[in-house]
VOPAGU-2260 file (C-alpha; in pm, 1 decimal, decimal comma):
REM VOPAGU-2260
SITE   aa  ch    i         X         Y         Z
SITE  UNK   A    0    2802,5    -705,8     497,2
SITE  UNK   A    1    3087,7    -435,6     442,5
SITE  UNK   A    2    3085,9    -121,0     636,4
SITE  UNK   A    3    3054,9     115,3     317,9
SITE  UNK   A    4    2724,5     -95,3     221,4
SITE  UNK   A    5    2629,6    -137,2     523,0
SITE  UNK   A    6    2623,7     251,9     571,5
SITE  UNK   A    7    2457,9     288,3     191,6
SITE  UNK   A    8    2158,8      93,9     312,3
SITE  UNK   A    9    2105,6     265,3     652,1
SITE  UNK   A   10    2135,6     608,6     498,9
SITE  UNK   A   11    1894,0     464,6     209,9
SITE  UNK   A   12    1630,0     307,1     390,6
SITE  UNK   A   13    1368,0     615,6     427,2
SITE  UNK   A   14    1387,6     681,7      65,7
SITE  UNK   A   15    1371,1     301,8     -26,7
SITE  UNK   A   16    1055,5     300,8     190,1
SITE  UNK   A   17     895,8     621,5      39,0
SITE  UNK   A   18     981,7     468,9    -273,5
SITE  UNK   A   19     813,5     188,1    -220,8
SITE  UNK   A   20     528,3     364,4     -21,1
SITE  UNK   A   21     474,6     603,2    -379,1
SITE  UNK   A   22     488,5     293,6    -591,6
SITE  UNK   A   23     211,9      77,6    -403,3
SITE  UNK   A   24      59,4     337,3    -336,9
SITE  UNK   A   25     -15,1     491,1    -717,7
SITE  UNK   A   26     -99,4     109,9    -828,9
SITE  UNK   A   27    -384,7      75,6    -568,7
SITE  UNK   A   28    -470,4     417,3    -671,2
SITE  UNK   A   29    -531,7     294,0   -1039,3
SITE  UNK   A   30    -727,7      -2,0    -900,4
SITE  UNK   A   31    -949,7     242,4    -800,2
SITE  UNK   A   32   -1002,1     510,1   -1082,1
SITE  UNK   A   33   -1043,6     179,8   -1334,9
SITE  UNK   A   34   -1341,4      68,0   -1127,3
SITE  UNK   A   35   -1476,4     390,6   -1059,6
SITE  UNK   A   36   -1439,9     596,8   -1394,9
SITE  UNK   A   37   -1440,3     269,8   -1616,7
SITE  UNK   A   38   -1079,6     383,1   -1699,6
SITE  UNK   A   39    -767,0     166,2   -1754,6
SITE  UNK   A   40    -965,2    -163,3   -1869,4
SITE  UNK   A   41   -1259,4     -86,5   -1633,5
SITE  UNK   A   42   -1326,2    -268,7   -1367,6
SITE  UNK   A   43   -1184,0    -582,3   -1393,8
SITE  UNK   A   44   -1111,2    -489,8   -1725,9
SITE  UNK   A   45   -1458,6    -491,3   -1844,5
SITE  UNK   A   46   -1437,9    -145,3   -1983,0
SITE  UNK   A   47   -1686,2     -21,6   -1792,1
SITE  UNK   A   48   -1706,2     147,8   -1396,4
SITE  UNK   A   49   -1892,0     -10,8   -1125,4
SITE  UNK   A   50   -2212,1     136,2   -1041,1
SITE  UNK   A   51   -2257,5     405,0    -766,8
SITE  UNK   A   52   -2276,5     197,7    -419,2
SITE  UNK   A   53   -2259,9    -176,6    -548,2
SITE  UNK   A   54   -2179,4    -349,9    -242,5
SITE  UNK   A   55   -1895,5    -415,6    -251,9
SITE  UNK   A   56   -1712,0    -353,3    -550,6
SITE  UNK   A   57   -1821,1      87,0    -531,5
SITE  UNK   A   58   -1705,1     118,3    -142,0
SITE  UNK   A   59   -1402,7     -95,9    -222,9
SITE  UNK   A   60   -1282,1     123,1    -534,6
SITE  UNK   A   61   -1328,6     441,8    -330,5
SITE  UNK   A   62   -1108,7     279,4     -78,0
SITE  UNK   A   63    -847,2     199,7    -327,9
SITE  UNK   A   64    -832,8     530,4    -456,3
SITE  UNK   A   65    -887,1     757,5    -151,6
SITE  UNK   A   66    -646,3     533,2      28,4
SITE  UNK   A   67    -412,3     492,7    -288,2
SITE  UNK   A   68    -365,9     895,3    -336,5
SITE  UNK   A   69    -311,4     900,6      60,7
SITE  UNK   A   70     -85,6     680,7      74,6
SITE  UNK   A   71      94,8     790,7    -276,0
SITE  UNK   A   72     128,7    1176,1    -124,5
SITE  UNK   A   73     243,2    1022,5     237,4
SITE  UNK   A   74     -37,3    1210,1     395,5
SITE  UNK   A   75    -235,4     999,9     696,0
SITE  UNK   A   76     -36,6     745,0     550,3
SITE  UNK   A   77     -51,8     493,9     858,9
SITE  UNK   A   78    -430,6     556,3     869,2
SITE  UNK   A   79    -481,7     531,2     495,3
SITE  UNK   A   80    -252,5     252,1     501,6
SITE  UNK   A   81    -431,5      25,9     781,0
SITE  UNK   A   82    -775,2      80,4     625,8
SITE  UNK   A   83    -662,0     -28,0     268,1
SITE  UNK   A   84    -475,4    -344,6     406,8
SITE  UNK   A   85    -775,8    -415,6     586,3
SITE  UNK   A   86    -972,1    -366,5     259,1
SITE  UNK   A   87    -730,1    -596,3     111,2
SITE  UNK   A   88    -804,0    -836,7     384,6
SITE  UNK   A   89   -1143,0    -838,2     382,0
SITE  UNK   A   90   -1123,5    -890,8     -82,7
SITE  UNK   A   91    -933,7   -1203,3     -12,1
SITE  UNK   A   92   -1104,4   -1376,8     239,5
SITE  UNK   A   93   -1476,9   -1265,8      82,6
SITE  UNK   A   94   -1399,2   -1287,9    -228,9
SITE  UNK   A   95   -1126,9   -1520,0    -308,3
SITE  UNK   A   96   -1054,2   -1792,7     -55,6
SITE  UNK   A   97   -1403,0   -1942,0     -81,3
SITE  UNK   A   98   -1278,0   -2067,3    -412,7
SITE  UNK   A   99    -993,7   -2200,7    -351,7
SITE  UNK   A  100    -700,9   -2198,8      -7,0
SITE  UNK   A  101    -407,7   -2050,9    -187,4
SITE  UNK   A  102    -411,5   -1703,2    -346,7
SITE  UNK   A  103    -256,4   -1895,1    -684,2
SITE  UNK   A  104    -525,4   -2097,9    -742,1
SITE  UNK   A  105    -817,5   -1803,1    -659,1
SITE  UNK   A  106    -705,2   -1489,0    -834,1
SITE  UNK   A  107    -626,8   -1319,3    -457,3
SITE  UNK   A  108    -283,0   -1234,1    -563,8
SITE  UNK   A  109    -322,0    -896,0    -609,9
SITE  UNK   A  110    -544,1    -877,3    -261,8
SITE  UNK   A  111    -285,8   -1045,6     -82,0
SITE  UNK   A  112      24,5    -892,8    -204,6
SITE  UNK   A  113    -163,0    -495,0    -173,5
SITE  UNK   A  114    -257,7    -664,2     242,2
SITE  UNK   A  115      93,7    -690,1     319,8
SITE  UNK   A  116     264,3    -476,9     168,7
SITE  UNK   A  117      41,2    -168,5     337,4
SITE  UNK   A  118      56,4    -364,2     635,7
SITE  UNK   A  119     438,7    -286,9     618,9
SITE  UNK   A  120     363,6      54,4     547,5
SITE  UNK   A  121     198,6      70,6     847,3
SITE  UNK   A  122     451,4     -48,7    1109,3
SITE  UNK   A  123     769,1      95,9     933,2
SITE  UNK   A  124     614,2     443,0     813,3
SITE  UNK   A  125     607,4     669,8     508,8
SITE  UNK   A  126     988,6     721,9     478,3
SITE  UNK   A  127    1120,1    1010,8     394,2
SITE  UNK   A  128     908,5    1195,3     109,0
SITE  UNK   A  129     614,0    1258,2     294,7
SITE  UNK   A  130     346,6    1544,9     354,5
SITE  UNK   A  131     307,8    1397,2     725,8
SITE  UNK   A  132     659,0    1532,7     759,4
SITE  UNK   A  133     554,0    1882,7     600,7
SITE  UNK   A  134     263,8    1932,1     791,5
SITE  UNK   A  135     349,6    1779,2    1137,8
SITE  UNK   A  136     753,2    1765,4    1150,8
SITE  UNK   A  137     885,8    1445,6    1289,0
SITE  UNK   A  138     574,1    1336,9    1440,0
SITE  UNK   A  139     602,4     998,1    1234,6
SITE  UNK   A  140     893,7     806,4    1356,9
SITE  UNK   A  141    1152,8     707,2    1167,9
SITE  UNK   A  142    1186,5     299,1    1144,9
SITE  UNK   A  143    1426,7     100,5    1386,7
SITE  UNK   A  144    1702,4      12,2    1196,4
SITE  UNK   A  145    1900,9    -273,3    1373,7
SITE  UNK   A  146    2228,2    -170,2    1325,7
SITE  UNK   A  147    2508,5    -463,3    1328,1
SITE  UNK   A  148    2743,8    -381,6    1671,9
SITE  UNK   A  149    3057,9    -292,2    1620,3
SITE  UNK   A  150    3385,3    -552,8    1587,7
SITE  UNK   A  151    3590,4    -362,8    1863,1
């Protein structure tokens, strides 16, 4: 890579990652008002919410959106972030892989794609629009970015 990109995509990396954090974030988010409020489709896009504390679709869409709004404001975002991959985890492999091994043939796209990417979320942080920053300076680290040594 050339120096000048090279240099764009260090100094860009914390707002690529808050980006991305505000983008997954919001979708998951949506995931959850649809099943909850019977809003955008419904759940599943029945048109309709799931009812108070069906196991587990009601504990799952409070997840999603709790986790989804944390995650979209950068506030407990680690947290918020582990327990909705883990919520993720748990969709796929109760829900979808008895069906079928591979996410493409047992609708666990979605599950598998929101598990990893907050799983990222959690190792490389909220980036660099966040309210963890606000509220408790630079107590979350900034990623390791593996910088290419230098021709000498």
């Amino acid at each position: 890579m050339s120096a000048p990109l090279t240099s764009f995509t260090q100094r860009s990396t914390p707002h690529a990652l808050a980006l991305f954090r505000v983008v997954v974030g919001l979708l998951f988010a949506c995931h959850g008002a649809s099943s909850l409020f019977g809003v955008l489709g419904g759940a599943m896009g029945s048109g309709h919410a799931v009812p108070t504390g069906a196991w587990p679709g009601w504990y799952a869409a409070v997840i999603q959106l709790a986790g989804g709004l944390l995650v979209v404001l950068g506030l407990g975002t680690r947290a918020a972030a582990l327990i909705s991959s883990g919520s993720m985890a748990y969709a796929y492999f109760a829900m979808h892989q008895p069906h079928a091994l591979w996410p493409i043939q047992n609708g666990g796209e979605p599950a598998a794609m929101f598990c990893w990417a907050f799983l990222l979320i959690v190792f490389t942080g909220p980036g660099s629009w966040a309210l963890d920053r606000l509220f408790f300076g630079s107590a979350e680290r900034e990623p390791v970015i593996v910088r290419e040594p230098s021709a000498a």
